[in-house]
MARVEX-792880 format. One record per residue (C-alpha): x, y, z. Coordinates in steps of 0.2 Angstrom, whole numbers, plus 2048, in hexadecimal, padded with zeros to 3 digits. Each point is the difference from the previous one (the first is absolute). Layout:
// MARVEX-792880
XYZ ...
This chain:
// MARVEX-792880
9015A5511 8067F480C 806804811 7FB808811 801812804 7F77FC811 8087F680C 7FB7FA810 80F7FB80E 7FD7F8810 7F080C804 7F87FF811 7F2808806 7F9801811 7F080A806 800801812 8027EE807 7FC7F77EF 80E7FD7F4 7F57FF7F1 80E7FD7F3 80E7F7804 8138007F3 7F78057F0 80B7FE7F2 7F98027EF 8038067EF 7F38047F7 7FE7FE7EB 8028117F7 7F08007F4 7F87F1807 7F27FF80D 8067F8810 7F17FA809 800801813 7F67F0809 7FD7F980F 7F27FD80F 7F9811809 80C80980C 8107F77F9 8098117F8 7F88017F1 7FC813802 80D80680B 80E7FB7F2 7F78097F4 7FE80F80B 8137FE805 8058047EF 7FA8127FF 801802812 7EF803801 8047F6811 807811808 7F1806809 7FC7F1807 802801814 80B7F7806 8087F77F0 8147FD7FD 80A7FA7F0 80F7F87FE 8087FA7F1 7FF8087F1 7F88037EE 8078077F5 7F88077EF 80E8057F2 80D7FC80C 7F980C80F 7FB7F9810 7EF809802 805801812 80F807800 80281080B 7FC80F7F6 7F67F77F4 7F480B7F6 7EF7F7805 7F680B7F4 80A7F67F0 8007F0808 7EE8017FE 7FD80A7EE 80A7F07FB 7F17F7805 7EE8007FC 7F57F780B 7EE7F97FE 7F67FC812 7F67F3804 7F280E7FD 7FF80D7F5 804813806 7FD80D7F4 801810805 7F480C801 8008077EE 7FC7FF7EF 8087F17F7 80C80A7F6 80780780F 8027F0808 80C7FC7F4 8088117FF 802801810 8117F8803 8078097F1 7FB810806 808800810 8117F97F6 7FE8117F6 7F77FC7F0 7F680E7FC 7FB8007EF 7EF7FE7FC 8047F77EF 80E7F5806 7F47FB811 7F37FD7F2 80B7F27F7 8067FA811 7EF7FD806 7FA7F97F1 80F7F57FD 7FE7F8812 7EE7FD7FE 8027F77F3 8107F5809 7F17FC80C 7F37FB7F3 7F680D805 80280E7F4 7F17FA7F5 7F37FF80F 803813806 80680A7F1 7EF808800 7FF804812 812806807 7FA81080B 7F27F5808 8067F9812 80C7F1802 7F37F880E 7F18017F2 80C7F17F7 7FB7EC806 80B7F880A 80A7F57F5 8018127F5 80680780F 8117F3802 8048057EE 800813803 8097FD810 80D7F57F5 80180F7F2 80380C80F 80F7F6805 8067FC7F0 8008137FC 80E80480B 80B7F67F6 8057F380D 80C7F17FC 7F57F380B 7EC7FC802 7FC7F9813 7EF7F9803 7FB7FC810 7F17F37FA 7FC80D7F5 7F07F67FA 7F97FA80F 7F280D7FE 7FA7FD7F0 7F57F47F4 8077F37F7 7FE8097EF 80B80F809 80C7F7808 8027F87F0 8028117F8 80D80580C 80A7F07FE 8028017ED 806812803 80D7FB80B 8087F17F5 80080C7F2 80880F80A 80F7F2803 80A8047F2 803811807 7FF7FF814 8057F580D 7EE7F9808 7FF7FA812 7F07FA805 7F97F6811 7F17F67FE 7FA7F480A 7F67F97F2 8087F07FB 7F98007EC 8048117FE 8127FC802 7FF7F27F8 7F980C7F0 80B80D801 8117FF809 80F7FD7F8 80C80180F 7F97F6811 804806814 7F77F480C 803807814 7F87F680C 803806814 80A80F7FA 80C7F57F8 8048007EC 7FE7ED7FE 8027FE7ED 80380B7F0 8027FE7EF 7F77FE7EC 7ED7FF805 8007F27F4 80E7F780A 7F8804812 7EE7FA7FB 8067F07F7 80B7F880B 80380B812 8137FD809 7F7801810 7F27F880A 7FA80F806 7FC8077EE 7FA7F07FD 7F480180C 7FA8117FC 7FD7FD7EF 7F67F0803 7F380780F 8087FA80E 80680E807 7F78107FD 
């Protein structure tokens, strides 16, 4: 599918004295992983967080501009915030089950939606664990606590809970930050394959890992969106000097 359903116009955020993000404008691939990059404290994060307004309770914060998902400005007046967000499954830098068993992690968000049934939250749960590439690992041991699970095992359950709410877009905030190289591996291949049906936005500041997996490339630097475009494009041959300079070491 080609096309955009989440763009990004003119998008200035400012949290108390700071203007952290500076006349965004972005459209991001539909079913490709657009891959947020750039030096520490340049707006990685807060544009992530701006797109399911998870930027609300932060003190002291406005947003101007807009985003608009399917063609609604997410903050429009009267906005339902509650879908906004059930559009979105996001994965944090660390893990956060919650404290219950790992079926109920993943029924969780379903039950609060209204599902009910124990057979049709049985093939749910089932069905997400296995979009994870975890099912195999803890078929045996679903009633057992989510915290017994490694850390790496931990991600993938928090990605099945997402997933099970049905959203159209994956976040991750550096979603493997906390995990060894064979897990962050494991989580990677899940995301490229979940492509074909989600729209993936991902911030890393890990250079190689966005050289493995992004298909779509942001680059901000100092709150400004510098350069976007194919990941092949961007990496090959940069339009500006200052993605050329991030991609080579000399900023950081």
């Amino acid at each position: 599918m080609n096309g955009s359903h989440i763009k990004i116009r003119d998008l200035n955020v400012s949290i108390g004295e700071l203007h952290v993000l500076k006349n965004v404008t972005l459209a991001i691939p539909d079913q490709q992983i657009t891959v947020i990059i750039g030096p520490s404290g340049c707006g990685k994060t807060t544009l992530l967080k701006s797109l399911n307004r998870l930027l609300d309770s932060v003190d002291g914060v406005r947003i101007s501009g807009s985003i608009l998902v399917d063609g609604e400005d997410v903050y429009a007046p009267g906005v339902d915030v509650t879908a906004v967000r059930k559009k979105m499954g996001l994965l944090s830098q660390k893990p956060q089950v919650l404290p219950m068993s790992i079926f109920d992690n993943v029924a969780y968000g379903p039950r609060i939606h209204g599902t009910r049934d124990k057979a049709a939250l049985a093939k749910l749960v089932r069905c997400e664990l296995e979009a994870a590439g975890l099912w195999e690992e803890v078929k045996d041991r679903l009633h057992e606590p989510a915290a017994r699970l490694s850390v790496g095992q931990q991600q993938r359950l928090c990605l099945a809970r997402g997933l099970a709410v049905e959203p159209e877009i994956i976040l991750g905030d550096e979603p493997t930050s906390a995990l060894d190289p064979q897990s962050s591996r494991i989580v990677e291949q899940r995301l490229m394959a979940l492509k074909t049906d989600y729209t993936v936005i991902l911030v890393t500041h890990i250079l190689r890992q966005a050289r493995r997996i992004a298909d779509h490339i942001a680059f901000l630097y100092l709150g400004e969106l510098v350069e976007s475009g194919p990941a092949a494009e961007v990496f090959a041959s940069p339009k500006d000097p200052r993605t050329r300079a991030y991609l080579t070491g000399e900023i950081s």
